[in-house]
C-alpha positions as CSV (number, residue, x, y, z in Angstrom):
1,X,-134.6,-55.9,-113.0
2,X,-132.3,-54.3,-115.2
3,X,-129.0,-54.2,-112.5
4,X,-130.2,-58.1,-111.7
5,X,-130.4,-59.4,-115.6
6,X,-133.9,-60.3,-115.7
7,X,-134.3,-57.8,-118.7
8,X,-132.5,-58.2,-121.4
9,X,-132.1,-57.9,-125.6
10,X,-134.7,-55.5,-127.1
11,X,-136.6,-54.8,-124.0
12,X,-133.5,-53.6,-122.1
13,X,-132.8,-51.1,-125.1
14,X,-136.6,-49.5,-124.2
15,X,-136.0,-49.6,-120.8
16,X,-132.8,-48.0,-120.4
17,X,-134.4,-45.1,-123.3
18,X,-137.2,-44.2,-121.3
19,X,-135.2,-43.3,-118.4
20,X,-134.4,-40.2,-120.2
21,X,-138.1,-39.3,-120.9
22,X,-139.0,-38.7,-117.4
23,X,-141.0,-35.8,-116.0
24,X,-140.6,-36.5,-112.9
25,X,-137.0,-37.4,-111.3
26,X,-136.4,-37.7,-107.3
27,X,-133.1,-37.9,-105.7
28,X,-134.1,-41.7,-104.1
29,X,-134.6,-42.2,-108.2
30,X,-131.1,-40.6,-109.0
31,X,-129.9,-43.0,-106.6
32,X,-131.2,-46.1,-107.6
33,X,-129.9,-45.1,-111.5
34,X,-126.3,-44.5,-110.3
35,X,-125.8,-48.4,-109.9
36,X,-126.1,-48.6,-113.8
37,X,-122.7,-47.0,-114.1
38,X,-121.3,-48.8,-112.1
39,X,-122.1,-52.2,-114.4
40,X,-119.4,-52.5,-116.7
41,X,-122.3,-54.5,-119.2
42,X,-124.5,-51.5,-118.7
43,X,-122.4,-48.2,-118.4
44,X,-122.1,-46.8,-121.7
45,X,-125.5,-47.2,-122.4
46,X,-127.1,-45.9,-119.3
47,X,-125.0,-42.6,-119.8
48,X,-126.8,-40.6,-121.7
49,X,-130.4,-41.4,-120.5
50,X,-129.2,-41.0,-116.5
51,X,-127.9,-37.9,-117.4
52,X,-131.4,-37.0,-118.6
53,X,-132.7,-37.7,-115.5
54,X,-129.9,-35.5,-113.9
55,X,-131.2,-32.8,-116.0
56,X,-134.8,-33.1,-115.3
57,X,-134.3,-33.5,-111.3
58,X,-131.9,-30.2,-111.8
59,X,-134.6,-28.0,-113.5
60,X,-136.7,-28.3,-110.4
61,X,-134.0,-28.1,-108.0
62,X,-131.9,-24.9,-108.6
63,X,-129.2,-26.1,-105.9
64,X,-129.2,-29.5,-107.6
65,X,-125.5,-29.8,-107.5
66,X,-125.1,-29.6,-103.7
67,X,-127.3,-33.2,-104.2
68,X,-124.9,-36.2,-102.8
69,X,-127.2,-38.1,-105.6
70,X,-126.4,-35.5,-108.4
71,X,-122.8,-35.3,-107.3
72,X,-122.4,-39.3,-107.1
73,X,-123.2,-40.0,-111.3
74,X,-120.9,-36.9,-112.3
75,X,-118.7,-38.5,-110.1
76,X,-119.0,-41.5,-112.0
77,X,-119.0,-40.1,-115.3
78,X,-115.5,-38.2,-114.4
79,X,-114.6,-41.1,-113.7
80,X,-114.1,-42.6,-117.3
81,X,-112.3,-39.5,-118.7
82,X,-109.7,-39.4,-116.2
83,X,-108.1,-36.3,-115.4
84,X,-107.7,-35.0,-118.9
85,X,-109.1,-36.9,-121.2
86,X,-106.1,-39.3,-122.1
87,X,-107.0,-41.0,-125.3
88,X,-105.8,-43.9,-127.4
89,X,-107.9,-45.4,-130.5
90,X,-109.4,-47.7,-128.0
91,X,-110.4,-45.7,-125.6
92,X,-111.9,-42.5,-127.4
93,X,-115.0,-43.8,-128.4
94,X,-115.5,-44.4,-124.3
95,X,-114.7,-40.6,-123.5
96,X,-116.4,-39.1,-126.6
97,X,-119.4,-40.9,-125.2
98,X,-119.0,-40.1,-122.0
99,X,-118.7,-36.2,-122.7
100,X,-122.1,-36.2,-124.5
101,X,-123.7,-37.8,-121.0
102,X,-121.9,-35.1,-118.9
103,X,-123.1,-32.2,-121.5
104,X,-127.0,-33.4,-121.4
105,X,-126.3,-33.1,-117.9
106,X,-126.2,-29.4,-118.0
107,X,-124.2,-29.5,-114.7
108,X,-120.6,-28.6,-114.2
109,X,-120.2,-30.0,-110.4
110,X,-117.0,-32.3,-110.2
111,X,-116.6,-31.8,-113.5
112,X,-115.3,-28.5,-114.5
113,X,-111.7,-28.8,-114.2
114,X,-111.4,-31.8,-116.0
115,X,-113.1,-30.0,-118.8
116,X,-110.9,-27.5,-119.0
117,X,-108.1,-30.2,-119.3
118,X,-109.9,-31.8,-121.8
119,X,-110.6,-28.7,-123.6
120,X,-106.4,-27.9,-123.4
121,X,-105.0,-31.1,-124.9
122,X,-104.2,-31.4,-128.5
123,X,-104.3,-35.5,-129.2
124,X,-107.3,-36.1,-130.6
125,X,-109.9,-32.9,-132.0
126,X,-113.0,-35.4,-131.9
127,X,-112.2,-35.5,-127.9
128,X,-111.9,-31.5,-127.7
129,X,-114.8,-31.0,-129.7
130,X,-117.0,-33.2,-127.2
131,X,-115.8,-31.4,-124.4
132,X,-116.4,-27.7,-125.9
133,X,-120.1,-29.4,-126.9
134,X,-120.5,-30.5,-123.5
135,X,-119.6,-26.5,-122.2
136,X,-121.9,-25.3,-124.3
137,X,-125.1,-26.6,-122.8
138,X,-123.5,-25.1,-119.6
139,X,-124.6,-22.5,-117.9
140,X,-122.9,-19.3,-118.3
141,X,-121.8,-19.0,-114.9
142,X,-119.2,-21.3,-115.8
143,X,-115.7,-20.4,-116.8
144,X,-115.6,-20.2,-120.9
145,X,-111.8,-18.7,-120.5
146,X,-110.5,-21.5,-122.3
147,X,-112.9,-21.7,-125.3
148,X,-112.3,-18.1,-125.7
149,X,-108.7,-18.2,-125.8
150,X,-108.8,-21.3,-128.4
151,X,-111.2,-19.3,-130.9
152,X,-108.4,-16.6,-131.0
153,X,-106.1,-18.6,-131.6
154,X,-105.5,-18.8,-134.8
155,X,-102.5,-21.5,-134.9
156,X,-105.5,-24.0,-133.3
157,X,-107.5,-26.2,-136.0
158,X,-110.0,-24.6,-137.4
159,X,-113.4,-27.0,-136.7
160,X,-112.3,-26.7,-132.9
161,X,-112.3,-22.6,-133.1
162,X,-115.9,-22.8,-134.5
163,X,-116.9,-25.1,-131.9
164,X,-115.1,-22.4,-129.1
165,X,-116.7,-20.0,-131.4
166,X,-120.4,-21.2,-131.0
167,X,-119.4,-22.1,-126.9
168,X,-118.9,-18.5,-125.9
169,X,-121.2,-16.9,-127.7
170,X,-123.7,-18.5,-125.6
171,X,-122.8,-16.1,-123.1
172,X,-121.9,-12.9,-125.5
173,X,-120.9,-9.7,-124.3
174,X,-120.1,-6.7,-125.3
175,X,-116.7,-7.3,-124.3
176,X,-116.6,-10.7,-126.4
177,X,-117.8,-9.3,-129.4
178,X,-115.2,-6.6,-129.4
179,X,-112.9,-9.0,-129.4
180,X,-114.6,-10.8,-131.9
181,X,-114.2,-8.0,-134.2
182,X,-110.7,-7.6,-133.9
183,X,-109.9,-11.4,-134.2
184,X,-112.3,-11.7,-137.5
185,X,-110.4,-8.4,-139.1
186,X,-106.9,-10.4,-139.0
187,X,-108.1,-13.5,-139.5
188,X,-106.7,-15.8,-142.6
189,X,-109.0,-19.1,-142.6
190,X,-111.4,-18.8,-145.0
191,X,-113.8,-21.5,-143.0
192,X,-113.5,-19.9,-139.7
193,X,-114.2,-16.1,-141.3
194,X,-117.6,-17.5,-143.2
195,X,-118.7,-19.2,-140.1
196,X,-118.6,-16.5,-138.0
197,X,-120.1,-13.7,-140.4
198,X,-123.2,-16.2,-141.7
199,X,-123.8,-16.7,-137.7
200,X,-123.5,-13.3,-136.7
201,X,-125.6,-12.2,-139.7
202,X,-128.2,-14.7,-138.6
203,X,-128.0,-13.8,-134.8
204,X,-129.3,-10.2,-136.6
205,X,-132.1,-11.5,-138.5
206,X,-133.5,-13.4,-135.6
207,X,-133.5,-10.2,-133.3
208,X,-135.3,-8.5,-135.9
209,X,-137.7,-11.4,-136.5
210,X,-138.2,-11.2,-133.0
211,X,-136.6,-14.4,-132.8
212,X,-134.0,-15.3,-130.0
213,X,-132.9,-12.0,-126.9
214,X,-129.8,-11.0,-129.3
215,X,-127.5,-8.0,-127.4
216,X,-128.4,-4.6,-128.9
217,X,-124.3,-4.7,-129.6
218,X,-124.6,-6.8,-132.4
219,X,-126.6,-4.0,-134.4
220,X,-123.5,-1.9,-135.8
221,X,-121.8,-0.8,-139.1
222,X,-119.2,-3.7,-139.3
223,X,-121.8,-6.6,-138.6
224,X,-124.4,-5.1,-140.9
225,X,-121.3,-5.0,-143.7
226,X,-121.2,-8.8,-143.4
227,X,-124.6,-9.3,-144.3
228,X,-124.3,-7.9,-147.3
229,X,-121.1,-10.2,-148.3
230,X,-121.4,-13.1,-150.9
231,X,-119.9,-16.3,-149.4
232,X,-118.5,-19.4,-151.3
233,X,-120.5,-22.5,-151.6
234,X,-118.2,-24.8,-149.6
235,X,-117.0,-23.0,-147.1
236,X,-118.4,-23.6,-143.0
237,X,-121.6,-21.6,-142.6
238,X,-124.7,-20.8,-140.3
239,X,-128.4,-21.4,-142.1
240,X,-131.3,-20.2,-140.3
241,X,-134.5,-20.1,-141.5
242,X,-138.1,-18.9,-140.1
243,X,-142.1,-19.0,-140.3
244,X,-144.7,-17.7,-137.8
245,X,-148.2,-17.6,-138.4
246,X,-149.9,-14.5,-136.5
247,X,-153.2,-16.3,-137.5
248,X,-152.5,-18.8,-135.3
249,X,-149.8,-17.9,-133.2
250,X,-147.2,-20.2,-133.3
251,X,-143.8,-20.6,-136.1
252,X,-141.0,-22.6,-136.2
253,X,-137.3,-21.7,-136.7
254,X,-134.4,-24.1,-138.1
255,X,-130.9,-23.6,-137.4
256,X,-128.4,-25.5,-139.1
257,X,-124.0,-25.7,-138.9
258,X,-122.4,-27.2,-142.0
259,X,-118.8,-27.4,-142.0
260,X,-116.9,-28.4,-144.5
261,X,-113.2,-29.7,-145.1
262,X,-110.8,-27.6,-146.0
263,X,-109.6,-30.0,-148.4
264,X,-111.1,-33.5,-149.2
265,X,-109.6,-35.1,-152.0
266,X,-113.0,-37.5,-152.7
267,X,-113.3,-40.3,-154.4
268,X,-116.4,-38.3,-156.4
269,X,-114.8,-38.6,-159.5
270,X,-115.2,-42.3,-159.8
271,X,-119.0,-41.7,-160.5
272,X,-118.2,-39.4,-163.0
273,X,-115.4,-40.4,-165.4
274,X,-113.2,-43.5,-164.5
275,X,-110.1,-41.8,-165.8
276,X,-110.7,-38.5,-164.0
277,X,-108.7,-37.3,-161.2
278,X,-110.5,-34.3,-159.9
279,X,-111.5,-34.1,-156.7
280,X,-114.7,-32.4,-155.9
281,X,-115.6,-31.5,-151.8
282,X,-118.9,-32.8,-151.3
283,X,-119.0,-34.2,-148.1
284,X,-119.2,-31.9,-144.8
285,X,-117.1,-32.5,-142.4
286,X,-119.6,-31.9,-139.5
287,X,-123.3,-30.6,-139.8
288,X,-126.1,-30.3,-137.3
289,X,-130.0,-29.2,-137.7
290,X,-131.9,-27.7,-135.1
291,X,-135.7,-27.3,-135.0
292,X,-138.0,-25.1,-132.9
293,X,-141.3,-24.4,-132.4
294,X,-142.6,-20.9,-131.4
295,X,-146.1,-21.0,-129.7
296,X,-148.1,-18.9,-127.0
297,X,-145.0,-16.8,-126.5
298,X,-142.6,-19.4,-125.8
299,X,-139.7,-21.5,-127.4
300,X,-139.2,-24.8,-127.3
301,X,-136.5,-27.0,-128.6
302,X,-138.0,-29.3,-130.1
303,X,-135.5,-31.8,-132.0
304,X,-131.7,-31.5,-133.1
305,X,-129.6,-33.8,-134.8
306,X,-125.7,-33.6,-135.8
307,X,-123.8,-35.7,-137.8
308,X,-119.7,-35.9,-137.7
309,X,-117.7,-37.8,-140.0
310,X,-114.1,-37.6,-140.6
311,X,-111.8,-39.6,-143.7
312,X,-115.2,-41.4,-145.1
313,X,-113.4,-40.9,-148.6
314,X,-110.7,-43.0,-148.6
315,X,-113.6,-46.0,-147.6
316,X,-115.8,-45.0,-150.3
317,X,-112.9,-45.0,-152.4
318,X,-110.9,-48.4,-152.0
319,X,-114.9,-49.8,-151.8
320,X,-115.3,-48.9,-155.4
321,X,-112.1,-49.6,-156.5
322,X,-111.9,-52.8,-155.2
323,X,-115.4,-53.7,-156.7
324,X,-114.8,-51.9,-160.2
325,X,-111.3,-53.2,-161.6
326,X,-112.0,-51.1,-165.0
327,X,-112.3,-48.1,-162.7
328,X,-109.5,-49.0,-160.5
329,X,-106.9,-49.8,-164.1
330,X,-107.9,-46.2,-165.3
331,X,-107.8,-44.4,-161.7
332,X,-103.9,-42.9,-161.3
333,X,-104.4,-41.8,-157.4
334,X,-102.8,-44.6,-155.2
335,X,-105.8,-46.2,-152.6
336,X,-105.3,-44.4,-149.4
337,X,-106.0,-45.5,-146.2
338,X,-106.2,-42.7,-143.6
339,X,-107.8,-42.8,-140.3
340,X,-111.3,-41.7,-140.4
341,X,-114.9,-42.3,-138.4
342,X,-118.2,-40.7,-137.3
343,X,-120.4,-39.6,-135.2
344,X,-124.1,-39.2,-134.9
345,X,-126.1,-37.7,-132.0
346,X,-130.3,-36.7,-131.6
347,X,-131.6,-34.5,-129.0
348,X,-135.7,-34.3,-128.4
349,X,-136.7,-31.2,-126.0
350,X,-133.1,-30.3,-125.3
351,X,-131.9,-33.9,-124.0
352,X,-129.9,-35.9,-126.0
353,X,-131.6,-39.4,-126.5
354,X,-129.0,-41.3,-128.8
355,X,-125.2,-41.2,-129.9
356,X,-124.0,-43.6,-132.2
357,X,-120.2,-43.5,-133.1
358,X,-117.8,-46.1,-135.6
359,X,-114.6,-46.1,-136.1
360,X,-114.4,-46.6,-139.6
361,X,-110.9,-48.2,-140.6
362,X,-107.1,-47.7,-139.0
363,X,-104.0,-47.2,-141.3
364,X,-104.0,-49.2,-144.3
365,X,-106.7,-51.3,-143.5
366,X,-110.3,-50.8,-144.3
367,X,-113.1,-52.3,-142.3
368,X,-114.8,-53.6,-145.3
369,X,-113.9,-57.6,-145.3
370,X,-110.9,-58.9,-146.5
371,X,-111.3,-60.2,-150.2
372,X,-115.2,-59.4,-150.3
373,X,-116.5,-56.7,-153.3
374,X,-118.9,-54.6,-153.5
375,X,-121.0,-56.6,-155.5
376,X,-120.2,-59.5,-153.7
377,X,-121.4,-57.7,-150.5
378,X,-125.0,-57.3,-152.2
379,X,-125.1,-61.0,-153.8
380,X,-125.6,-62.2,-150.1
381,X,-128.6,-60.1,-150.1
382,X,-130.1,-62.5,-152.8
383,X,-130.7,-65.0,-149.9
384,X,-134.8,-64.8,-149.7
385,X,-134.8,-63.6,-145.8
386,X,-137.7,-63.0,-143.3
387,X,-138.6,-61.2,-139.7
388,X,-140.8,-60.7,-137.6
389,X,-140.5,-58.5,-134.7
390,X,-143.7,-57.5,-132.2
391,X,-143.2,-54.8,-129.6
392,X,-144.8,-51.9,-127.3
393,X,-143.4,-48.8,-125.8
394,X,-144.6,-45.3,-124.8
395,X,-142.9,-42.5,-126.8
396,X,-143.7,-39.1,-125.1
397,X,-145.3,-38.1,-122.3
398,X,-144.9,-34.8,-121.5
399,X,-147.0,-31.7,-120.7
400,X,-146.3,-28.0,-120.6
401,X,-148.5,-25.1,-118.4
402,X,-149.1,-21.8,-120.3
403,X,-150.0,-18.6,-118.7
404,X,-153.4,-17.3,-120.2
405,X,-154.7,-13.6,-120.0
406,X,-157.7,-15.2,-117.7
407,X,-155.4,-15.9,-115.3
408,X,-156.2,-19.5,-115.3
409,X,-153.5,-22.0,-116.5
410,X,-153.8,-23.8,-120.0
411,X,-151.9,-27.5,-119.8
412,X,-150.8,-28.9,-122.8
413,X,-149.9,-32.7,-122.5
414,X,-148.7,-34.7,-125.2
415,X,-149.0,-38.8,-124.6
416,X,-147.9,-41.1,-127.2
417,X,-147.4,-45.0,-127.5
418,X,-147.0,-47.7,-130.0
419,X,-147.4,-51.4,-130.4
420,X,-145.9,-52.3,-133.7
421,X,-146.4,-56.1,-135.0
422,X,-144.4,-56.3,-138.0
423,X,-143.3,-59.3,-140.9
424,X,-141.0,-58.4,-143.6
425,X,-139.9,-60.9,-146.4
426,X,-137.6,-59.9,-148.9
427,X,-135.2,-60.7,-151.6
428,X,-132.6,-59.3,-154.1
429,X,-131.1,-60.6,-157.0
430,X,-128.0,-59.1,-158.5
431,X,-126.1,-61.8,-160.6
432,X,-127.6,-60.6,-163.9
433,X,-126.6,-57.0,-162.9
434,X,-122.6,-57.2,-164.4
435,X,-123.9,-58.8,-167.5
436,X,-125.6,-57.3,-170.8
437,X,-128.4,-57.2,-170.7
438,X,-127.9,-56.2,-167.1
439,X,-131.3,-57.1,-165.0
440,X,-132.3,-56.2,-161.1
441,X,-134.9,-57.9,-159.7
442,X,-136.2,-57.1,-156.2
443,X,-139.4,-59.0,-154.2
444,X,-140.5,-58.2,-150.7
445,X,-143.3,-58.0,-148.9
446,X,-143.7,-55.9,-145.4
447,X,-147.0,-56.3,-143.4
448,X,-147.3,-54.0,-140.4
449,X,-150.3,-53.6,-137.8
């Protein structure tokens, strides 16, 4: 129905979602889900939750990739990144999209040289950072070579390092880390060296929480030094955090990455004095938050979401500039207008359910419309609005069988749907807000059932 058009709008959306929240995947099922690539209307959409299914039918079938099914759609995902990735502005969005289906795959058949190539060229480092993402939910039996080599390089960009960084130690050996220690007492960027000690220092505390199977290597002299190290405030950096209740027997761990610029002249100031021209960094480059639950013995990812944004502060800057002409008379720094976009992905239970990616503005021109302010942006929401939207869908099904000390399995099964009926009305008014006194006035209404 969905190949043929009869579905359609909102209901296509659901449909095409819960693809990627099956338990149960067969190859005849594969099979039938490879024709969505192949629609032009339908492709980018259908990536990521067919590559669910991929994933699912490959964690009962450990030979998976000798599949003509399996092979077919990675086959058809190679095919939109070409042999190496070849970019332009128009196409990256395409390939960056792509890379995250072929990641949540978890499967390197077809695939693995063009990787690599991906991995090697230098045109764009949102395309190399999807491809080292899309290694590192590999499994370790595939070649990491190039990742390594990038990560000791210390010519390469830094946010790519990291990202090799965090790809090979996936697979860390005693070998790697020695390595690792030579390249970290040499190396001369600040966001690379804080990375790599705050990660290495948390690797530690979870094999002594118990946490995650950490090598016995990592418990020596130089890596306990690092813990003891004060590390700026902005600078890239590994958070983990933990809590496990021997009461009841489960915990939960977070595990975050925050990197941040190496230098962001921001638009930050406006907010604070119009005449200022400081610049203060307060916007990370990339960040990403994962959280798992420890229960009965076992882990389980349970959600992870990462956020990528690159040159946001030349938009929020000719935004307020353009809206603000006492701000913009006082402010000496000329209105940039650098390339810049980003990037948002969410994974539930290790598959990634949703990527969203905008390309924010090109070279001298903002995406913001021509000759409309900030203010006059929100006067349009003063138009009294309404909606109404009615819809059902099942959220989870899943289930999970524990191993009990009878000897008699314990299944866990969590089932979940909603039908949501909802009627908003709202307005805003802001024409008194630029004059004295200035007045906001707000009315809505939202009725849900």
């Amino acid at each position: 129905m969905m190949i043929s058009g009869e579905v359609q709008g909102l209901q296509l959306h659901l449909w095409l979602s819960s693809l990627g929240m099956l338990q149960v995947v067969t190859e005849n099922m594969l099979n039938e889900a490879k024709a969505l690539l192949d629609l032009s209307t339908l492709a980018a959409e259908a990536a990521l939750p067919v590559s669910s299914m991929v994933s699912t039918f490959c964690r009962r079938h450990s030979d998976c990739g000798a599949h003509n099914s399996v092979s077919r759609i990675m086959l058809a995902l190679k095919k939109n990144i070409g042999v190496a990735c070849e970019a332009d502005r128009m196409s990256q969005g395409k390939i960056v999209r792509t890379l995250h289906a072929i990641g949540n795959s978890g499967q390197a058949a077809q695939v693995e040289d063009v990787l690599d190539n991906c991995i090697r060229r230098k045109y764009f480092p949102e395309v190399r950072i999807a491809a080292l993402q899309a290694l590192y939910y590999m499994p370790c039996t595939v070649n990491r070579t190039r990742a390594e080599g990038i990560f000791h390089d210390q010519t390469e960009d830094w946010e790519v390092r990291i990202t090799s960084y965090l790809v090979i130690m996936q697979c860390a050996t005693l070998e790697l880390l020695s390595k690792l220690r030579l390249t970290i007492a040499t190396e001369q960027n600040e966001q690379v060296l804080s990375f790599v000690k705050s990660h290495v220092t948390n690797l530690r505390k979870k094999a002594r929480s118990g946490g995650d199977h950490v090598p016995k290597f990592l418990d020596n002299a130089e890596f306990s030094s690092w813990e003891k190290e004060e590390q700026k405030l902005q600078t890239a950096k590994n958070i983990y955090a933990s809590f496990f209740s021997e009461r009841h027997n489960v915990g939960i761990q977070i595990d975050a990455n925050v990197l941040w610029p190496s230098s962001s002249p921001l638009a930050f100031d406006l907010f604070i004095a119009a005449s200022s021209n400081t610049s203060v960094a307060w916007l990370p480059r990339s960040s990403a938050l994962k959280i798992a639950v420890d229960a009965f013995g076992d882990k389980w990812d349970l959600f992870e979401v990462g956020l990528r944004a690159e040159g946001l502060e030349p938009v929020i800057e000719n935004i307020i500039l353009s809206s603000f002409p006492a701000i913009r008379s006082s402010h000496k720094k000329p209105v940039r207008g650098d390339t810049g976009g980003g990037s948002l992905y969410a994974r539930f239970q290790g598959k990634e359910i949703a990527f969203f990616r905008s390309e924010m503005f090109t070279p001298g021109q903002s995406t913001w419309p021509a000759g409309q302010t900030l203010l006059s942006a929100l006067r349009t929401l003063s138009t009294e609005g309404r909606y109404n939207f009615t819809q059902s869908a099942i959220l989870a099904d899943v289930s999970l069988v524990v191993p009990t000390a009878s000897g008699l399995p314990l299944t866990l099964g969590l089932n979940s749907s909603a039908s949501v009926e909802l009627a908003v009305f709202g307005k805003l008014d802001f024409h008194d807000l630029t004059s004295s006194p200035r007045n906001l006035h707000a009315a809505g209404q939202i009725r849900a059932r």
